[in-house]
C-alpha positions as CSV (number, residue, x, y, z in Angstrom):
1,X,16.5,-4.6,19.0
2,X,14.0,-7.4,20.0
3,X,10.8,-5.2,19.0
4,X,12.7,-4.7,15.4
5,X,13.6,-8.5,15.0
6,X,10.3,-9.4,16.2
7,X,8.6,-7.1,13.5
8,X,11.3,-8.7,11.2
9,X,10.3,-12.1,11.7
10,X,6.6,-11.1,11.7
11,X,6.9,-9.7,8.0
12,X,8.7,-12.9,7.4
13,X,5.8,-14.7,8.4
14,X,3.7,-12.9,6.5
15,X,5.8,-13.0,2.9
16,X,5.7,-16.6,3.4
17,X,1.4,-16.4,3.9
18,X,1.0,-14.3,1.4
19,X,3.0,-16.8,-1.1
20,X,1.5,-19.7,0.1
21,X,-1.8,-18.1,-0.6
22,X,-0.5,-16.6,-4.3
23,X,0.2,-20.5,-5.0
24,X,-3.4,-22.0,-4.2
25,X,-4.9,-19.1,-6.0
26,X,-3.0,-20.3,-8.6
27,X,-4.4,-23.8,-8.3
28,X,-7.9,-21.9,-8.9
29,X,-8.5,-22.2,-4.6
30,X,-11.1,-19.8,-4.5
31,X,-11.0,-19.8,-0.3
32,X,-7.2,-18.7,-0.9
33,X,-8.0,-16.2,-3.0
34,X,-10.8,-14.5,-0.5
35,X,-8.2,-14.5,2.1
36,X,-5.7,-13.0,0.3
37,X,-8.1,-10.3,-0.9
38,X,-8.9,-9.7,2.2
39,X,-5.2,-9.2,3.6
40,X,-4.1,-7.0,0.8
41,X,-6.7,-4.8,-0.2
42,X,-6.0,-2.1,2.1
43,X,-2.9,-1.7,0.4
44,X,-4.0,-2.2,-3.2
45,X,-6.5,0.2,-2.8
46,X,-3.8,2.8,-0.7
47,X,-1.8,2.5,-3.7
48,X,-3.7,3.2,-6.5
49,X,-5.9,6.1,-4.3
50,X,-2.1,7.2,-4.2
51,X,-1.5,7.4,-7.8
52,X,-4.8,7.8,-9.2
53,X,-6.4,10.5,-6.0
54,X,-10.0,10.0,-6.9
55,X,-11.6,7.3,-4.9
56,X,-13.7,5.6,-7.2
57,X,-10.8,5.2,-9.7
58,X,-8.8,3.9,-6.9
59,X,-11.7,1.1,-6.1
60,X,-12.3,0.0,-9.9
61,X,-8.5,-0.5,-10.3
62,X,-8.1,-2.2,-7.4
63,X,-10.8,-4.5,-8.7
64,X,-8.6,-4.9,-12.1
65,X,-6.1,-5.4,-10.1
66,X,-7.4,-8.6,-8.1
67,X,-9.1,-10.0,-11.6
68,X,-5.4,-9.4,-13.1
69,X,-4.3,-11.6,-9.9
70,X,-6.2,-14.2,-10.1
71,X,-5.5,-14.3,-14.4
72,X,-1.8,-14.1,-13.7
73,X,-1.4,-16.2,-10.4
74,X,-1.3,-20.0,-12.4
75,X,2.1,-17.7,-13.8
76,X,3.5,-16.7,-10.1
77,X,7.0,-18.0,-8.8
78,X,7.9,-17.3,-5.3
79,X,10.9,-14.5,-5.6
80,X,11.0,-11.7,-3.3
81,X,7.9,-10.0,-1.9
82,X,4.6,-11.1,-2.8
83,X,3.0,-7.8,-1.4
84,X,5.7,-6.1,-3.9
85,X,3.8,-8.3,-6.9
86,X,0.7,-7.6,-6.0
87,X,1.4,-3.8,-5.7
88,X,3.0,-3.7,-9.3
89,X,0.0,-4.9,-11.0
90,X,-2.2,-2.1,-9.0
91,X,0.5,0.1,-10.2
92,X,1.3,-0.3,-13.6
93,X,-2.8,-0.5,-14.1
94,X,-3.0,2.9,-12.2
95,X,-0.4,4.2,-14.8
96,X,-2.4,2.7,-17.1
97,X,-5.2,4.3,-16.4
98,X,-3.8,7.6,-16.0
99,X,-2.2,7.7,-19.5
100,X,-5.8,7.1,-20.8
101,X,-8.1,9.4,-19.0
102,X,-5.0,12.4,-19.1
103,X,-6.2,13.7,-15.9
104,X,-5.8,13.8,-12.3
105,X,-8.2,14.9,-9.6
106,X,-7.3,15.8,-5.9
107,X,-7.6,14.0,-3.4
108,X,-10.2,14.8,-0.6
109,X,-10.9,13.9,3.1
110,X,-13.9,11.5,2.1
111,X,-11.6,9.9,-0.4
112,X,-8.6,9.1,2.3
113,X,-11.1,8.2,4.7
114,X,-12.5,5.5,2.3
115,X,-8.9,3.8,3.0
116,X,-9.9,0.2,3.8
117,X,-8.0,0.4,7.0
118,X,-8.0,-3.3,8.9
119,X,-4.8,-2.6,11.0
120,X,-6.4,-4.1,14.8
121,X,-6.0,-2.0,17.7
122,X,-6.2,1.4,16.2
123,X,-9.3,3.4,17.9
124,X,-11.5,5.2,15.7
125,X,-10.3,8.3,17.4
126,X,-6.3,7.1,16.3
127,X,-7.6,6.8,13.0
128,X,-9.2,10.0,12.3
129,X,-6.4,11.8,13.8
130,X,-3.5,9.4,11.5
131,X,-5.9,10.5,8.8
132,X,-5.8,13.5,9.3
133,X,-1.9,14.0,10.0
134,X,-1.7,12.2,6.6
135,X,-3.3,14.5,4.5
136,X,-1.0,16.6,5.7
137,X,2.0,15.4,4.3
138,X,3.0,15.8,0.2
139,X,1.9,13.1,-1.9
140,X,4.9,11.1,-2.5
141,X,5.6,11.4,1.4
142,X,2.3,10.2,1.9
143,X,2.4,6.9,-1.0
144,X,5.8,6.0,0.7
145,X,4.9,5.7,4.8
146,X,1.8,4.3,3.9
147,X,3.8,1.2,1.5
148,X,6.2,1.0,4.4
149,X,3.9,1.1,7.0
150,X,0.5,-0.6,5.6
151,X,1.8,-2.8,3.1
152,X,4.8,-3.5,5.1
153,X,7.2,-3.2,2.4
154,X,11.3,-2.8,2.3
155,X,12.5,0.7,1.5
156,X,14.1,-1.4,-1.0
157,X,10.9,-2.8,-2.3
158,X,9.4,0.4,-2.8
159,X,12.0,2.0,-4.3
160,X,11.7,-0.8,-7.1
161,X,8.5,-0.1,-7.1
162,X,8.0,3.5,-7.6
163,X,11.0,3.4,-9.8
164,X,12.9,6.3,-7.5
165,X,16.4,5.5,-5.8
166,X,16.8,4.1,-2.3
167,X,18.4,7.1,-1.0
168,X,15.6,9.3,-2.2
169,X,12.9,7.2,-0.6
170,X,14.7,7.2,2.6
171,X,15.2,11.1,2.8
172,X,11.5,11.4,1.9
173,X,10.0,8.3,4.3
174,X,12.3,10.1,7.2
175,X,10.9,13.5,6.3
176,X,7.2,12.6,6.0
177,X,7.6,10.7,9.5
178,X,9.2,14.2,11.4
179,X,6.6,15.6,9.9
180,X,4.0,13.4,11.1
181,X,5.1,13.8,14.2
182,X,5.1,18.0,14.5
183,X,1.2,17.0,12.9
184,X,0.2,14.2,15.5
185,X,1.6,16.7,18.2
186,X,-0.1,19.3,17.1
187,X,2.8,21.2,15.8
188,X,3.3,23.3,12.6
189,X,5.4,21.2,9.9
190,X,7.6,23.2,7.3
């Protein structure tokens, strides 16, 4: 109970970063807007790599999406997650992209292992095999643990987000997690 309300309280903490940050950018704070770039572009990029699966479209819209950010944060008012804001605009410019260019191209190893991963205390070795468990999983199972888990959103949140209902979020994060288990052991996954 302690470890969740401690996780709790750290996501809390960094809602309220990531909001403070959103508001100097803003004010035109340049310094604020590095820092937030560099806490949250792991997760843009994870997103629209999720949506668009070609890595160089993933890293031009993410780069729309920080210009769109930095347009549109003067406009920003501090209700609910900040992380869920900034994850919309990668979104909808994703679908936006993908509605232009009428195709979609699988994703490869090179292009999951171009993930901008910053999470500290994760060996190289952790991350290849995480990597590698991932690719494993289907591609909605995939978009979901990774918003949960790298962008720390609510199930809730990415529900909204993704425009799907709680309940099937839930029965597809709790899936894609046994079976990233049965793949970090080793196991088969059906």
């Amino acid at each position: 109970m302690l470890a969740v309300q401690t996780t709790q309280e750290e996501q809390s903490c960094g809602n309220r970063e990531l909001e403070q940050l959103l508001l100097r950018v803003g004010q035109g704070d340049r310094d604020a807007f590095a820092l937030l770039y560099e806490r949250t572009r792991g997760a843009v990029y994870a997103m629209a790599l999720s949506l668009l699966h070609d890595a160089h479209e993933a890293q031009d819209t993410a780069q729309d999406t920080f210009v769109r950010v930095w347009e549109s944060a003067p406009a920003y008012r501090p209700q609910g997650s900040p992380m869920a804001w900034l994850l919309t605009i990668a979104r909808n410019l994703a679908q936006t992209r993908l509605r232009r260019s009428g195709r979609q191209v699988e994703l490869d190893e090179e292009a999951w292992n171009a993930i901008p991963t910053q999470a500290p205390g994760i060996s190289p070795e952790d991350r290849q095999l995480l990597q590698a468990a991932l690719a494993g999983l289907g591609a909605e199972e995939r978009r979901i643990i990774l918003l949960h888990a790298v962008a720390g959103l609510k199930h809730r949140e990415i529900a909204r987000l993704l425009e799907r209902p709680l309940s099937t979020i839930l029965s597809k994060y709790h899936r894609g997690l046994a079976k990233l288990r049965g793949l970090m052991k080793g196991e088969c996954a059906q």
